[in-house]
C-alpha positions as CSV (number, residue, x, y, z in Angstrom):
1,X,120.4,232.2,86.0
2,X,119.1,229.5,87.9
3,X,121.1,228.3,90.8
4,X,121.2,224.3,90.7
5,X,123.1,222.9,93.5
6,X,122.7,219.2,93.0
7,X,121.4,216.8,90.2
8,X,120.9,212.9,90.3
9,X,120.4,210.7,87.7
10,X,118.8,207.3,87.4
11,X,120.2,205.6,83.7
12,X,117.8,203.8,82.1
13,X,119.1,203.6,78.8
14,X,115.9,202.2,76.9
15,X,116.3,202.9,73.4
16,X,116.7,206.9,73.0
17,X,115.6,206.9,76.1
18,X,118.8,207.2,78.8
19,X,117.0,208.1,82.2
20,X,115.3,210.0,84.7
21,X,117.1,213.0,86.5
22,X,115.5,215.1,89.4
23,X,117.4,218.6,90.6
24,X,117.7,220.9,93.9
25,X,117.4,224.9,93.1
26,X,118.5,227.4,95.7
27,X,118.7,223.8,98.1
28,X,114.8,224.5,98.8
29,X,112.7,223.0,96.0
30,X,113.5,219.5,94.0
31,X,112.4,219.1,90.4
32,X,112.1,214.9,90.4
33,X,110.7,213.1,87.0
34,X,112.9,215.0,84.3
35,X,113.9,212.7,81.8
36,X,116.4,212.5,79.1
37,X,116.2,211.5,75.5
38,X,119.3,211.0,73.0
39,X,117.4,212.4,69.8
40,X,118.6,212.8,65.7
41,X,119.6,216.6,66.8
42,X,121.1,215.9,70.5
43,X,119.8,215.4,73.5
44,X,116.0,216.9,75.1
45,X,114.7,216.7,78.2
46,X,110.9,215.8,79.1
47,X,109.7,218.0,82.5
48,X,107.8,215.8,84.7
49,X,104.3,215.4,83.4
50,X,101.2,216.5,85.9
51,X,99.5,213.1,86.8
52,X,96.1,213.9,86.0
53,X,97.1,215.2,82.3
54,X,98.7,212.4,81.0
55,X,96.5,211.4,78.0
56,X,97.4,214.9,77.0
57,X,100.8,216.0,78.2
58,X,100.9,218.5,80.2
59,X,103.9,219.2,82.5
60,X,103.6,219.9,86.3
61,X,107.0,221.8,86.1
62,X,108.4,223.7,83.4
63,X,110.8,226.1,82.4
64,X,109.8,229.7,81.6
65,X,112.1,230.6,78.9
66,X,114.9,229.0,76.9
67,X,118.0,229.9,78.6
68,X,116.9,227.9,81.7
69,X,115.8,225.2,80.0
70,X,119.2,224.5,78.0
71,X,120.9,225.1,81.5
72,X,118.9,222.5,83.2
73,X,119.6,220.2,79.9
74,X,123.2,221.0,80.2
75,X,123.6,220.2,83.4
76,X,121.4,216.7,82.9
77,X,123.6,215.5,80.6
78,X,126.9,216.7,82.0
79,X,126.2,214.4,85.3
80,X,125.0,211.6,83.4
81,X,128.1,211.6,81.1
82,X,129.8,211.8,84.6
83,X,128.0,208.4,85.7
84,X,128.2,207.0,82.5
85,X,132.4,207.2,82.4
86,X,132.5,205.4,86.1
């Protein structure tokens, strides 16, 4: 399991869209760009694109299996719940 020590968000709450969230792992690397959708089935998160793919969409950073991504989602929404309640 992935060790996340912090995570920021910035709400944006445009449409299903409700923000942008970047992360710290092992306090060495910082994931910045992730953003969070409200969809039909729940919430997703986007990983942040690679600049010179974006006609095409392909991400810069990405999770390698599904377990990490539905902790990093879990976590996403968790703090910006938090934020959203103050």
């Amino acid at each position: 399991m992935l060790e996340i020590n912090e995570v920021r968000i910035k709400k944006i709450n445009r449409g299903k869209f409700l923000g942008y969230a970047s992360i710290l792992i092992e306090n060495s690397l910082v994931v910045d760009g992730i953003e969070l959708h409200e969809g039909e089935k729940g919430r997703y998160i986007y990983m942040p694109l690679n600049p010179k793919m974006k006609k095409s969409r392909r991400n810069s950073t990405y999770p390698i299996n599904n377990e990490t991504r539905e902790q990093i989602l879990q976590l996403v929404s968790d703090k910006y719940d938090e934020e959203t309640e103050e």
